[in-house]
N, C-alpha and C positions, 0 to 999 in steps of 0.2 A: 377275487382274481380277475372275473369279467371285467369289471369296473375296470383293474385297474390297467390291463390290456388296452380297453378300449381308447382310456387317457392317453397311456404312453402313444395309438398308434394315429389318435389325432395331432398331438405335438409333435409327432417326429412327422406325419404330411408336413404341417405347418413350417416349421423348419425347412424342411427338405423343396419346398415352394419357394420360402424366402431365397435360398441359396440358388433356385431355378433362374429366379428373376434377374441374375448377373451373370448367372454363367452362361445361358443360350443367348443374350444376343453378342457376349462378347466372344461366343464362342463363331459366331458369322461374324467378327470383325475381321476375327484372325485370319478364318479362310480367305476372309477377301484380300486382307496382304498377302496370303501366300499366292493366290489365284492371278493379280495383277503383279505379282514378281517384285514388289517395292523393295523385299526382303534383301534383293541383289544392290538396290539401290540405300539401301540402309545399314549395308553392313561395313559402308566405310567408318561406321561410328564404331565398331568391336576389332577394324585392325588391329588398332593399335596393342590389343589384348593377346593377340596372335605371339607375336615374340616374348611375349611376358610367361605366358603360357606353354611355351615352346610348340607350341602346332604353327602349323604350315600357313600360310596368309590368306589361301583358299579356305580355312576355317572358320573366315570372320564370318561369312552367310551362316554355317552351322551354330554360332554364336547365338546370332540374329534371330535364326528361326527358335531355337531353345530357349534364348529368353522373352521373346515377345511370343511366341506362339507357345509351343509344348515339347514336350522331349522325343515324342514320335519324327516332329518339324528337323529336331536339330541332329537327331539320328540318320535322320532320312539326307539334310545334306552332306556328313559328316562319309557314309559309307564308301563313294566314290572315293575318299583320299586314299587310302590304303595307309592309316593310320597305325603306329606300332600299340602296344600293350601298354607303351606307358603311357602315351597320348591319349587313348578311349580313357584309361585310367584319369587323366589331367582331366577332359574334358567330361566325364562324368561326375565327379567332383565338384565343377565348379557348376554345369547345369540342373546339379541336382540340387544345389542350394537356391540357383539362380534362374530356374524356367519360370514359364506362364506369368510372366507377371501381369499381363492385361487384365485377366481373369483374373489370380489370385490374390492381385492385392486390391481389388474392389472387396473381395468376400472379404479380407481381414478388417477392410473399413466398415465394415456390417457389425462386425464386433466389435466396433469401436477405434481401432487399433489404424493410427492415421497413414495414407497415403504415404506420404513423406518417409516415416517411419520404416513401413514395410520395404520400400524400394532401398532406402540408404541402408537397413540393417543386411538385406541379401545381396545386395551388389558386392559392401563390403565384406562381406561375412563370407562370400561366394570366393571372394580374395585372398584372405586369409586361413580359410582351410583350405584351399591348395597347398599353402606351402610347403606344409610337412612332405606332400607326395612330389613336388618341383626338387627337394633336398632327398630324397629315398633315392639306394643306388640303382643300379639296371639289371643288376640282378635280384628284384625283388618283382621282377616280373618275366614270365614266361614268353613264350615263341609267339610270332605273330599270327595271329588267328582272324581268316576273312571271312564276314559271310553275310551278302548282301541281300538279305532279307526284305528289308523294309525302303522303300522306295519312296521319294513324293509323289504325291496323286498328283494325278493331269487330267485336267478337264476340258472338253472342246468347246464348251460355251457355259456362258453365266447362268443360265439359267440349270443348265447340269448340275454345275458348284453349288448352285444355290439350295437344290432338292437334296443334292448329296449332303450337306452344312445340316440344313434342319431336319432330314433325317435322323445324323449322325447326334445333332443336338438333344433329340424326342429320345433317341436311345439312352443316351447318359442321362437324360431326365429320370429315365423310370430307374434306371441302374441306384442314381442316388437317393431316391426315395424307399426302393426296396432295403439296401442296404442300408441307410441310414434306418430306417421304422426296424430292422432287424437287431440292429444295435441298440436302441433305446427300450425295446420291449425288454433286451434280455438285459439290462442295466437297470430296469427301473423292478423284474423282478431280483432282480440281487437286491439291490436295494432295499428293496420290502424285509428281508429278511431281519431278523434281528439282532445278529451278529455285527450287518453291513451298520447294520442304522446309528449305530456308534461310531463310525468312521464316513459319517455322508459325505464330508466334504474332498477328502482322502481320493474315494470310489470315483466321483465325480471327474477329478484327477488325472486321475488313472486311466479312466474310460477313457479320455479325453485325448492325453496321448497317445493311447495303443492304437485307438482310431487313426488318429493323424499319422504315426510310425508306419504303422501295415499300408494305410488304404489314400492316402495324401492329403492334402489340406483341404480340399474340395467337401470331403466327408468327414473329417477332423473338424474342420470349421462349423457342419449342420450341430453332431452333438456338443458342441460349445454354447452357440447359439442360443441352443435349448437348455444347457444347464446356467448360461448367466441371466436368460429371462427368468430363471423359477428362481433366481438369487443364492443359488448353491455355487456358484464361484464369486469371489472378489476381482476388484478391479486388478490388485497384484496377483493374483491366479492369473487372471486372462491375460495379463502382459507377459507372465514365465512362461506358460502354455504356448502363447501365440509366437515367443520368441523363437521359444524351443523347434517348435517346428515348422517356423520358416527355414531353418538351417537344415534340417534334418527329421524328413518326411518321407511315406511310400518307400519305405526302405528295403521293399522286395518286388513289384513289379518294373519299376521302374530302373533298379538298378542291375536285377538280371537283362534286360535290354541290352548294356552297355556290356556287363560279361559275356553275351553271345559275338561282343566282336574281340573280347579278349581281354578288357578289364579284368583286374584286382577285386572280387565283390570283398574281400574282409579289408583292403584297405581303404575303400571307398566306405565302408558300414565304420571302419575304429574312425577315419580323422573326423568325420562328418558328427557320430554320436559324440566322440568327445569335443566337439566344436561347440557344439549344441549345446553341451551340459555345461563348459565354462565360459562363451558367450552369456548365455542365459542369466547364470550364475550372477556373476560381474555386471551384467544390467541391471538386476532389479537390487542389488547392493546400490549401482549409481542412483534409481529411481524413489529409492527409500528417501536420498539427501533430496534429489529434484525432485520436482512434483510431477508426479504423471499425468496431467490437465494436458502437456502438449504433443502425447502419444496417443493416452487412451481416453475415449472421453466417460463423464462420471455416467 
């Protein structure tokens, strides 16, 4: 049992380093778009998104910040509108599919799983589960609910930003190492077991999405990592895995967030999971005929 502790909580550092190496400095790009305000300058690209969406035209920044930064970013510009229930609703929906992409789809190209790929499957994917809730009546949501909690930070100088950013980054560092070495200790004793040992690949699975569901891709991504180096997932694993939850991830911190301003959290959790489950689905039927060589690499 020592042994095999010891194993697990060297691979899950290991892991958890790899995933370090993309996400703290992209995690000081972000700040610096948010710090130099480009975000204001960049969201003429997500207008057009705004009436499609039915939010207001002052949401393309919210847009902007949510998908190139984080969901705190697109919360934080989104609060001043005085958005109704169904728009938090819209708008968590579509940035739940569709935030962080700086960060996130660098980690998904660590597992192989190409740039290209990741961005065209959430953008579109981020498109098409909306729909169901753009067509849901308005009485499928409650009174409007304000509560401006969460604010962007403002910094007086760069160098502020810049202590507050690698701070902030040293934090989430330890956070994903803790929790990732947490998960893989208690996965690889299940594993041991001999019940599990009949279903390794199954487990492997498993773990793999609860990870990514509860806790987001960021830690979803470390125990993949670790399970396609030890060669317990396939190439079609990691593409249904990695599909799945780009659509539909962190499906509790994140998306009580957007319930505190009055969101839908079960219509946001049904279109999203079942987005998820027949995107997914229907891709790796498509990938079976195509060759996965221009997604995933071998």
């Amino acid at each position: 049992m020592q042994q095999l502790l010891r194993d697990s909580l060297k691979s899950s550092i290991a892991s958890g380093l790899l995933i370090l190496k993309y996400v703290v400095p992209l995690y000081l790009v972000a700040d610096g778009l948010q710090y130099f305000d480009l975000l204001r300058h960049l969201g003429f690209l997500f207008a057009p998104f705004t009436s499609l969406l039915d939010l207001p035209p002052e949401a393309a920044v919210a847009l902007a910040g949510g998908v190139l930064i984080n969901i705190y970013a697109g919360i934080a510009f989104a609060a001043p509108l005085g958005l109704s229930p169904y728009q938090w609703t819209i708008l968590a929906v579509f940035l739940g599919v569709c935030h962080s992409m700086i960060v996130e789809s660098a980690i998904m190209a660590k597992l192989g799983i190409s740039y290209g790929y990741s961005i065209l499957l959430r953008g579109l994917g981020a498109c098409l589960t909306v729909i169901p809730v753009l067509l849901m009546p308005a009485s499928f949501f409650g009174q409007t609910v304000q509560h401006n909690q969460i604010t962007a930070p403002h910094y007086e100088t760069f160098h502020q930003m810049l202590l507050h950013s690698v701070w902030n980054a040293l934090v989430l560092s330890v956070e994903i190492i803790c929790l990732i070495s947490l998960i893989i200790v208690v996965m690889d004793v299940l594993k041991s077991t001999r019940f599990l040992r009949a279903h390794l690949e199954k487990v492997s699975t498993s773990f793999s999405i609860i990870a990514g569901q509860l806790l987001g891709i960021t830690y979803g991504a470390g125990i993949l990592i670790r399970e396609a180096t030890r060669g317990t997932l396939s190439r079609e694993d990691i593409f249904f895995i990695g599909t799945f939850l780009m659509i539909c991830h962190s499906i509790v911190e994140d998306v009580l967030l957007f319930v505190l301003f009055g969101a839908n959290y079960w219509i946001i959790i049904g279109v999203r999971l079942t987005a998820a489950l027949v995107i997914s689905c229907i891709l790796v039927r498509v990938f079976r005929v195509v060759s996965l060589d221009s997604v995933v690499r071998p």
